[in-house]
DRENNUMI-155711 format. One record per residue (C-alpha): x, y, z; residue in one letter. Coordinates in steps of 0.5 Angstrom, whole numbers, plus 2048, in hexadecimal, padded with zeros to 3 digits. Layout:
REM DRENNUMI-155711
+------+-------+-----+----+
| east | north |  up | aa |
+------+-------+-----+----+
|    X |     Y |   Z |  A |
...
+------+-------+-----+----+
***
This chain:
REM DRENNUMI-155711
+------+-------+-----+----+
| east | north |  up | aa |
+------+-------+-----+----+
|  7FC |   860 | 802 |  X |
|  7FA |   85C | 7FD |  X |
|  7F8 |   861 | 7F8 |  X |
|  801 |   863 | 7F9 |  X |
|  803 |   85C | 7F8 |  X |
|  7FF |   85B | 7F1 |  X |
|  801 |   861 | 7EF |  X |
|  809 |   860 | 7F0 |  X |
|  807 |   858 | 7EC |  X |
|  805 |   85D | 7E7 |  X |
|  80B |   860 | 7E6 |  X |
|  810 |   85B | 7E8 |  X |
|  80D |   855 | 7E4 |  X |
|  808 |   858 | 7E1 |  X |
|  801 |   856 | 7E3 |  X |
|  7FB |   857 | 7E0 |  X |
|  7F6 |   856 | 7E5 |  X |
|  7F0 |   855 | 7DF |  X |
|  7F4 |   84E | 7DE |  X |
|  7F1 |   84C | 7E4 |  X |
|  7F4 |   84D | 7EB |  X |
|  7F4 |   849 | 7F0 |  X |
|  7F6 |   84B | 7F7 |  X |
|  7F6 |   846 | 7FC |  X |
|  7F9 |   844 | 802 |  X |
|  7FF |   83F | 804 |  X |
|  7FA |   83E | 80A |  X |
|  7F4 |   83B | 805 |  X |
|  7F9 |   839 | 800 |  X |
|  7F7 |   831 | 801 |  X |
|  7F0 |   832 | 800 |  X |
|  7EF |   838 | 7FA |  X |
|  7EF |   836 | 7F3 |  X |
|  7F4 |   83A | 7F0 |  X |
|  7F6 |   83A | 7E9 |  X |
|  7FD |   83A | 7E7 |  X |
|  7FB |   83D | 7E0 |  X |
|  7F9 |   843 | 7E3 |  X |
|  7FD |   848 | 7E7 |  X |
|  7FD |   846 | 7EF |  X |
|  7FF |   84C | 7F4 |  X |
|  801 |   848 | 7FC |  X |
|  800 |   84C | 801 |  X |
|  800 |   84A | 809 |  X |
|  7F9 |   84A | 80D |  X |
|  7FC |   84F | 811 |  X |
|  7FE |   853 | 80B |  X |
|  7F6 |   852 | 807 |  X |
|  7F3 |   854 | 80E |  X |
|  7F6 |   857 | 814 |  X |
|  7F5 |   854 | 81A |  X |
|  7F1 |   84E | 817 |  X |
|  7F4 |   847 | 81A |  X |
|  7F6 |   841 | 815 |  X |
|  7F0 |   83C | 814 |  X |
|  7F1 |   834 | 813 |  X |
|  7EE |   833 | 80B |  X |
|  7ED |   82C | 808 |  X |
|  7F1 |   82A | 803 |  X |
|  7EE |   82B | 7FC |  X |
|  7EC |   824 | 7F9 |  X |
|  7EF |   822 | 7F4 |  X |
|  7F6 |   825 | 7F6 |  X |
|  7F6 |   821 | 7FD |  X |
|  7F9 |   81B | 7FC |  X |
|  801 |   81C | 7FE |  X |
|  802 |   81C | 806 |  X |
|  806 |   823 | 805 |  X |
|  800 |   827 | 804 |  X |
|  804 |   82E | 805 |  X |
|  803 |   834 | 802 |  X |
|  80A |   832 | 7FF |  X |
|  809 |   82D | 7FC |  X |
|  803 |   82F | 7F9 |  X |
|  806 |   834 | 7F5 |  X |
|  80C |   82E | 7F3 |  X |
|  807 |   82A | 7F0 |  X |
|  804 |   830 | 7ED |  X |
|  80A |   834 | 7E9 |  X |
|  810 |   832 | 7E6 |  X |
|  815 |   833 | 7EA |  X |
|  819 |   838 | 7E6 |  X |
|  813 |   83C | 7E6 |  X |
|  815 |   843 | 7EA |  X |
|  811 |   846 | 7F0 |  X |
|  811 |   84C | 7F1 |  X |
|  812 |   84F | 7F8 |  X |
|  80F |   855 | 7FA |  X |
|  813 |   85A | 7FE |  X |
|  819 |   857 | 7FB |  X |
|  81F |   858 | 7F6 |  X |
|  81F |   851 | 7F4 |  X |
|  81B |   84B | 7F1 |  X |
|  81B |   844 | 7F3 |  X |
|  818 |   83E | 7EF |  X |
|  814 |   838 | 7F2 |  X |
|  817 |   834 | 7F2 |  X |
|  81C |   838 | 7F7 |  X |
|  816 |   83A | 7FD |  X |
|  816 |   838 | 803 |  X |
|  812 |   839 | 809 |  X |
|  814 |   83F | 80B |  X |
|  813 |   843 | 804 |  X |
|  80B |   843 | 806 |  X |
|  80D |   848 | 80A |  X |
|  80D |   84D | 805 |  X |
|  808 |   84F | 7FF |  X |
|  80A |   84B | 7F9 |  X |
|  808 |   84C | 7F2 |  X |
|  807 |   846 | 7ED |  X |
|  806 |   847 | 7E6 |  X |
|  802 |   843 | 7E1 |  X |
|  805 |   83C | 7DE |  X |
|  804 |   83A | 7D7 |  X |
|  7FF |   835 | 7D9 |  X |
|  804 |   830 | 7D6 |  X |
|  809 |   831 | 7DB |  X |
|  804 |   82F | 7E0 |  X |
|  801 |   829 | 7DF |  X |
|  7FE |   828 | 7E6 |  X |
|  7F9 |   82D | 7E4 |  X |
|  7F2 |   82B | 7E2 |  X |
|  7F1 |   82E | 7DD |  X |
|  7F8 |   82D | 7DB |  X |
|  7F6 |   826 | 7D7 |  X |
|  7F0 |   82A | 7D3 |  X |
|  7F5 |   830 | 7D1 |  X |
|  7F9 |   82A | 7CE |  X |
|  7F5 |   828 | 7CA |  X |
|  7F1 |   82E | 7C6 |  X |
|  7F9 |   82E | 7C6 |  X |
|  7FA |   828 | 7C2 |  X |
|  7F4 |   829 | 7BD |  X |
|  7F5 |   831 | 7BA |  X |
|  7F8 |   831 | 7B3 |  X |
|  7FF |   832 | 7B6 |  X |
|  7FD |   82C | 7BB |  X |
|  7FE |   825 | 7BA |  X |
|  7FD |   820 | 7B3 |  X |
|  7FB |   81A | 7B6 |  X |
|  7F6 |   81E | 7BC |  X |
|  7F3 |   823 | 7B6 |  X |
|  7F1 |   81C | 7B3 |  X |
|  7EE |   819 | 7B8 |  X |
|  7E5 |   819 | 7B9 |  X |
|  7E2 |   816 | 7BE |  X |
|  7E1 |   80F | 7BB |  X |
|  7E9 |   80F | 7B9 |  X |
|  7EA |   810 | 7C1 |  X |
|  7E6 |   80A | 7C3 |  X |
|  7EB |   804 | 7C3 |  X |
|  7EF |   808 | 7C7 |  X |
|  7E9 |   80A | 7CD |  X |
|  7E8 |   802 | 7CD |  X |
|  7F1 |   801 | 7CE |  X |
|  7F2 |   806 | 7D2 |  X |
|  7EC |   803 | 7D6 |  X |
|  7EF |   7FD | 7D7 |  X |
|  7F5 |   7FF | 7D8 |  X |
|  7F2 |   802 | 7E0 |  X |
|  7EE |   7FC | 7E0 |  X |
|  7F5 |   7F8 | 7E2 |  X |
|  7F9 |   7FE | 7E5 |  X |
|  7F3 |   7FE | 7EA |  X |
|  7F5 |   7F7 | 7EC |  X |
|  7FD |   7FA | 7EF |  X |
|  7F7 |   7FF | 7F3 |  X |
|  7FA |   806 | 7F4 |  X |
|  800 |   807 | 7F0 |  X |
|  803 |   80C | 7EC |  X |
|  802 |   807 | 7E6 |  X |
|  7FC |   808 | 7E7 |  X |
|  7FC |   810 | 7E7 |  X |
|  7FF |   80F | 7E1 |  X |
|  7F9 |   80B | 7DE |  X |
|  7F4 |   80F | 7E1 |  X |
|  7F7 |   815 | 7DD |  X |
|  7F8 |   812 | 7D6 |  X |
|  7F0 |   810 | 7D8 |  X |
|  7EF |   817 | 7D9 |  X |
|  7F1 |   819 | 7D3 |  X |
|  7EC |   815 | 7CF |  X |
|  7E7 |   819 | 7D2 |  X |
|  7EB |   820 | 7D2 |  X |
|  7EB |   81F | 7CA |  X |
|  7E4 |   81C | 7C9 |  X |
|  7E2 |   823 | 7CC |  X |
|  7E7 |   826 | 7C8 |  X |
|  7E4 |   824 | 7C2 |  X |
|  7DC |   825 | 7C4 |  X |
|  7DE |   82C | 7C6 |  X |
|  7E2 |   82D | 7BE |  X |
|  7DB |   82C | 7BC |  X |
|  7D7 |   82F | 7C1 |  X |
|  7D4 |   82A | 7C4 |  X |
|  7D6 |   82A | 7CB |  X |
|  7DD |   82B | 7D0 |  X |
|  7E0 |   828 | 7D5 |  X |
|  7DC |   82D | 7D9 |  X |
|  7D6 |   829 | 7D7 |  X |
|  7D9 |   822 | 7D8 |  X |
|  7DA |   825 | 7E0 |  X |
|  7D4 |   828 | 7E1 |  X |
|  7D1 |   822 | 7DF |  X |
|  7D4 |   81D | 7E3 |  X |
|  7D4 |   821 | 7E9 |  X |
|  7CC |   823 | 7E9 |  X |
|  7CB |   81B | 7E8 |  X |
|  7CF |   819 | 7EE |  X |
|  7CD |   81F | 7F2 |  X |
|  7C5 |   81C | 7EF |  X |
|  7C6 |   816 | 7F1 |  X |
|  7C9 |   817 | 7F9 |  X |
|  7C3 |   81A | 7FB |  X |
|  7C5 |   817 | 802 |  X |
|  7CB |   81A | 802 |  X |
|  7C9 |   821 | 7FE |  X |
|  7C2 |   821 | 800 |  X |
|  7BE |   81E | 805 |  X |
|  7BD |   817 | 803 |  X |
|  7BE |   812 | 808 |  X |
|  7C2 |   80B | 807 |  X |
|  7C5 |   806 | 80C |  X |
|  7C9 |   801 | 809 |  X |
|  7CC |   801 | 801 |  X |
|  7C7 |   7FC | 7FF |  X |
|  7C2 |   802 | 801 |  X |
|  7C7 |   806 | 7FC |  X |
|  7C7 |   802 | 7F6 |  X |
|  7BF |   801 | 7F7 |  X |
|  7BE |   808 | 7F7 |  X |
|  7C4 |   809 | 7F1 |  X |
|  7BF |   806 | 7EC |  X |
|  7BA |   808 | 7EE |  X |
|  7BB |   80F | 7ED |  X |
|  7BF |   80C | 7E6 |  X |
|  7B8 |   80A | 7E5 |  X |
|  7B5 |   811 | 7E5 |  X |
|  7BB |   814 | 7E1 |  X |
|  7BA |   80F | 7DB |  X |
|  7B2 |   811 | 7DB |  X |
|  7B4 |   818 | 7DB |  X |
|  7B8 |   817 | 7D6 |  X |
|  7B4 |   813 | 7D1 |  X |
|  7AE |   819 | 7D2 |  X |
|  7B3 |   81E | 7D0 |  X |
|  7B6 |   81A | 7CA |  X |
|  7AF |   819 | 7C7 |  X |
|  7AD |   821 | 7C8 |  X |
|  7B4 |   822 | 7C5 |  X |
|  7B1 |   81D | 7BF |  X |
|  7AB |   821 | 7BE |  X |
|  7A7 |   81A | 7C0 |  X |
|  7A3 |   81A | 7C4 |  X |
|  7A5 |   817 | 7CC |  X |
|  7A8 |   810 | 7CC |  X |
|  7A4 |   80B | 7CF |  X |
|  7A9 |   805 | 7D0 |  X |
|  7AB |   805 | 7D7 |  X |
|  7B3 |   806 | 7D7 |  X |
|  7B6 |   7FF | 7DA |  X |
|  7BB |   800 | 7E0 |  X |
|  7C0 |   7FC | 7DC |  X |
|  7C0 |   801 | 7D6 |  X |
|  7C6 |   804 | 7D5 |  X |
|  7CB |   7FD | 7D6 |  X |
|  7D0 |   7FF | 7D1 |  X |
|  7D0 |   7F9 | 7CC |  X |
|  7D7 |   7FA | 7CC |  X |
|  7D9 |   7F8 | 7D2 |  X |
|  7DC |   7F1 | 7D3 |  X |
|  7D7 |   7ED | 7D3 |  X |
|  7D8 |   7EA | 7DB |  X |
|  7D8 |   7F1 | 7DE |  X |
|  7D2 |   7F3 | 7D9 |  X |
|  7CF |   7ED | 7DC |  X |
|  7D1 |   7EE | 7E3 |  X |
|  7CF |   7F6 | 7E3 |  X |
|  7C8 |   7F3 | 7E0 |  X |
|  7C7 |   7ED | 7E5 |  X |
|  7C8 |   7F4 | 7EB |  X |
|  7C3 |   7F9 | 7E9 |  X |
|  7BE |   7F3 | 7E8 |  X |
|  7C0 |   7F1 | 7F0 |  X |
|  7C0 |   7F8 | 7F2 |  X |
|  7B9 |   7F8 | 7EF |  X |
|  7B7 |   7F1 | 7F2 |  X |
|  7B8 |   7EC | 7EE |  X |
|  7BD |   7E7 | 7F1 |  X |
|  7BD |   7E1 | 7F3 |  X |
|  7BB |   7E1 | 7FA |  X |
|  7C1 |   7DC | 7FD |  X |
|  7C8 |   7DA | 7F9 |  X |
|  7C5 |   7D3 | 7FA |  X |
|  7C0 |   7D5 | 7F3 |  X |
|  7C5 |   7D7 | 7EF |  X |
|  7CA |   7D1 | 7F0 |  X |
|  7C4 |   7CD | 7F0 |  X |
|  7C3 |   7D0 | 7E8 |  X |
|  7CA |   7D0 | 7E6 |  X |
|  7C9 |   7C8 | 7E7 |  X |
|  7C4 |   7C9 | 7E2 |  X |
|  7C6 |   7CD | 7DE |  X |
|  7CC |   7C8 | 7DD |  X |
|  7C8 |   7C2 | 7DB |  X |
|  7C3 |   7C6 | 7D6 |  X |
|  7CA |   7C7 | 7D3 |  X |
|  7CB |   7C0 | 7D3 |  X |
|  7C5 |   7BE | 7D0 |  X |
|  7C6 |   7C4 | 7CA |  X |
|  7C5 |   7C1 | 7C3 |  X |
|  7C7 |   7C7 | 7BF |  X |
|  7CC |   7CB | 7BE |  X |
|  7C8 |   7D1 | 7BF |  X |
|  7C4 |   7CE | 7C4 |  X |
|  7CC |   7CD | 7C8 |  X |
|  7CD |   7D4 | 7C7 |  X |
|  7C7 |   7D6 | 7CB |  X |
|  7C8 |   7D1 | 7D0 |  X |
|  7CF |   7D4 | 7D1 |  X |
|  7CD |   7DA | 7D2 |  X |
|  7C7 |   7D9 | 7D7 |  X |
|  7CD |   7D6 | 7DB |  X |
|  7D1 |   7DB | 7DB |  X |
|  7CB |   7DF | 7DD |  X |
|  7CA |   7DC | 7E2 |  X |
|  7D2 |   7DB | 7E4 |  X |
|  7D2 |   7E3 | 7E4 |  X |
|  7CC |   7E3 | 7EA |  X |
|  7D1 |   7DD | 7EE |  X |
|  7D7 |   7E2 | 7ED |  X |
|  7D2 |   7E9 | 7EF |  X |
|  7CF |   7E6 | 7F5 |  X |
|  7D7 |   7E4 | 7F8 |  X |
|  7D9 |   7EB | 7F7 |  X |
|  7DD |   7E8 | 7F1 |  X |
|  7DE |   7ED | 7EB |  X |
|  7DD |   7E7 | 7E5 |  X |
|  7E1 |   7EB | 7E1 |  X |
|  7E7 |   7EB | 7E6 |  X |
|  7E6 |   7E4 | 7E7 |  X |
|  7E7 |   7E2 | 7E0 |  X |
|  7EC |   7E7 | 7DF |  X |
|  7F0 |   7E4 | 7E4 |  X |
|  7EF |   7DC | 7E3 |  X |
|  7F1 |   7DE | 7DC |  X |
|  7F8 |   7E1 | 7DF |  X |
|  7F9 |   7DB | 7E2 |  X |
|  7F8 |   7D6 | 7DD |  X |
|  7FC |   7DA | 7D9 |  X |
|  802 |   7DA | 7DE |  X |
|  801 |   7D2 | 7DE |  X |
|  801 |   7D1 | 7D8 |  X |
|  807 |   7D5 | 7D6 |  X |
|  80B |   7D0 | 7DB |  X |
|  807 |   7CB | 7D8 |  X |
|  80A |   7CD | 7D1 |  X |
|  811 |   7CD | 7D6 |  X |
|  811 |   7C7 | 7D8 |  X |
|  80F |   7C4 | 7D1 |  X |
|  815 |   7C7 | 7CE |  X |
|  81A |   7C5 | 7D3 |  X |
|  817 |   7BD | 7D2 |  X |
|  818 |   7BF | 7CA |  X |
|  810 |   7BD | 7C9 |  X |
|  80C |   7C1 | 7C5 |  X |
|  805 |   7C2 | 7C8 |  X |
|  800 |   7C1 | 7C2 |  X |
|  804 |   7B9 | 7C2 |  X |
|  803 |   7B8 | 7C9 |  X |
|  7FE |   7B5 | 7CC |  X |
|  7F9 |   7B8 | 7D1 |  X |
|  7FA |   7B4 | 7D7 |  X |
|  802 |   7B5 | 7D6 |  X |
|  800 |   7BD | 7D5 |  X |
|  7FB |   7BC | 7DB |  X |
|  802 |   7BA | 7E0 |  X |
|  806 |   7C0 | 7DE |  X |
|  7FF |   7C5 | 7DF |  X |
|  800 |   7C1 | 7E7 |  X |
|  806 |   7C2 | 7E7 |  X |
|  806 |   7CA | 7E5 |  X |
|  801 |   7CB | 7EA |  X |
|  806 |   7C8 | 7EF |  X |
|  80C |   7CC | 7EC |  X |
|  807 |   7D1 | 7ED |  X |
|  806 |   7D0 | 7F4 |  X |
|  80D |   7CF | 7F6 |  X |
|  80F |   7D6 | 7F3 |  X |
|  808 |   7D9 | 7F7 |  X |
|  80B |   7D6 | 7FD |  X |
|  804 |   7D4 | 7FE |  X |
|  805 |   7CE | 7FF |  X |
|  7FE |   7CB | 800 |  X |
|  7FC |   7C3 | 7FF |  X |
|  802 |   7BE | 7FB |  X |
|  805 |   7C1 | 7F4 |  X |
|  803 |   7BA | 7F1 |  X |
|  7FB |   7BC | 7F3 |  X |
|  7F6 |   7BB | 7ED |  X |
|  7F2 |   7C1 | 7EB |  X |
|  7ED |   7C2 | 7E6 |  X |
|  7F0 |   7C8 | 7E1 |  X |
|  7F1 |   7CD | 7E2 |  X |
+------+-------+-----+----+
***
């Protein structure tokens, strides 16, 4: 039967099986990855195999976040809805965006896509970009290097940093994709120079995070996240070791002697609060922690008086710094993200002083000719303004605060 099926798909719409058929049934369409670019035969369980009762398949993942997880609307988000369907034992074609239910009944024949055409494709993004890039591509892509993309890595970063903050939205998809083309174009330009692919930046995560589960992939056993985290670093510790060994044999040197630290690999690029929140953790998975949230308030004290009692500016410059350094571990031991904070209390400040300048302007002041204890009454009363329109309602407007 499925050798008649290919044969008519050959001659009706002319399929070349050595493209890379793929033959697969509506029954375990939802858990199969298949590939519009590559010519798609649909044909029922009871077609493939006589007798052979349907089997409940999980979803693919990466394909599984709809509700509506049928096999129709599987191919819906697949092909373009004008893309034509065959129907085998049948006269007439149909397109995608026309199948129901009942056209499963039947074998369907789905020629390739030009992968354009099907963006939801993984392998669509990767396509795009060697696109963009060949003579006949795009100028500003064709001009781009791996430093030249820089900036844009770190905006578009940042730009899923705050759209993590509406949680799952489509806006947030949105910026994923634009993060994804970032490494999608970076893999492109190593594999122009024959270095690596987007083959090898998959291959290299996935054997890293199936490394470092060994209590999920192997057989290690763990109790509680913080047993994770200790034995996260610890197998971090291992893998900087190995490749400190290899880098120095690549080298031609002799072994290295320098133990790897387990605070290698901090980018220095990072902000500076979450690379000081990232360094303060791995130090505490390893141990090194104040025993009880008491000791890093007691420091902070400390801290704020050697800051007080500092002569020079350099001196002033250090105290700070030991102060944040210490603020951070505060933050890290509440399960506070320093960086979200600052973030936020900055975003505050700035919608309070925009009423601020509101209310300067409406009294016809300038703020730089007005007096601090004037400026100090108007910040009070942006508070409570701000209050009224939260609908918060905590304490009386005219309550005196520190700002921010």
């Amino acid at each position: 039967m499925l050798d008649a099926l290919v044969a008519e798909a050959r001659i009706r719409w002319g399929l070349d099986p050595a493209s890379g058929l793929q033959v697969v049934s509506p029954e375990r369409l939802c858990g199969f990855a298949f590939e519009p670019s590559r010519p798609l035969l649909l044909v029922p369980q009871a077609i493939l195999r006589a007798g052979d009762s349907a089997v409940e398949v999980a979803p693919l993942p990466g394909r599984h976040a709809p509700a509506d997880q049928g096999p129709v609307a599987i191919l819906r988000r697949l092909y373009p809805a004008d893309h034509r369907v065959g129907r085998l034992g049948f006269p007439d074609d149909s397109c995608v965006g026309e199948l129901g239910e009942g056209h499963l009944a039947g074998p369907l024949y789905f020629g390739p896509v030009s992968p354009e055409l099907a963006p939801a494709s993984p392998w669509a993004l990767p396509w795009i970009a060697d696109r963009l890039r060949r003579p006949d591509g795009c100028p500003w892509d064709r001009e781009q290097t791996h430093a030249s993309l820089k900036k844009h890595l770190l905006e578009e970063a940042y730009e899923v940093y705050d759209a993590l903050d509406g949680g799952a939205t489509q806006e947030l998809a949105g910026e994923l994709g634009d993060l994804l083309l970032q490494i999608v174009l970076h893999a492109q330009l190593a594999a122009e120079a024959g270095v690596f692919d987007l083959t090898d930046v998959q291959d290299h995560i996935s054997r890293k995070i199936v490394r470092r589960h060994p209590h999920v992939f192997g057989d290690a056993n763990v109790a509680t996240s913080g047993d994770v985290n200790r034995q996260w670093e610890q197998i971090k510790g291992v893998e900087r070791e190995t490749a400190a060994q290899e880098a120095a044999q690549a080298a031609g040197g002799p072994p290295a002697t320098e133990v790897a630290s387990a605070l290698d690999g901090i980018s220095r690029s990072m902000p500076a609060l979450a690379a000081a929140q990232e360094m303060a953790e791995r130090a505490a998975h390893l141990g090194y922690d104040w025993p009880e949230i008491v000791g890093i308030l007691d420091k902070v004290q400390e801290e704020l008086a050697e800051l007080a009692a500092a002569q020079t500016d350099e001196e002033r410059r250090e105290e700070m710094g030991d102060l944040l350094l210490v603020a951070v571990n505060l933050a890290r031991r509440h399960g506070v993200e320093a960086e979200d904070a600052l973030r936020a209390a900055s975003d505050k400040f700035r919608a309070r002083f925009r009423r601020v300048e509101r209310m300067a302007r409406e009294k016809g002041m300038a703020l730089r000719d007005t007096s601090f204890a004037e400026l100090d009454d108007m910040w009070d009363a942006a508070k409570a303004e701000e209050r009224a329109a939260a609908g918060a309602g905590r304490g009386p407007a005219n309550t005196k605060e520190t700002a921010p």
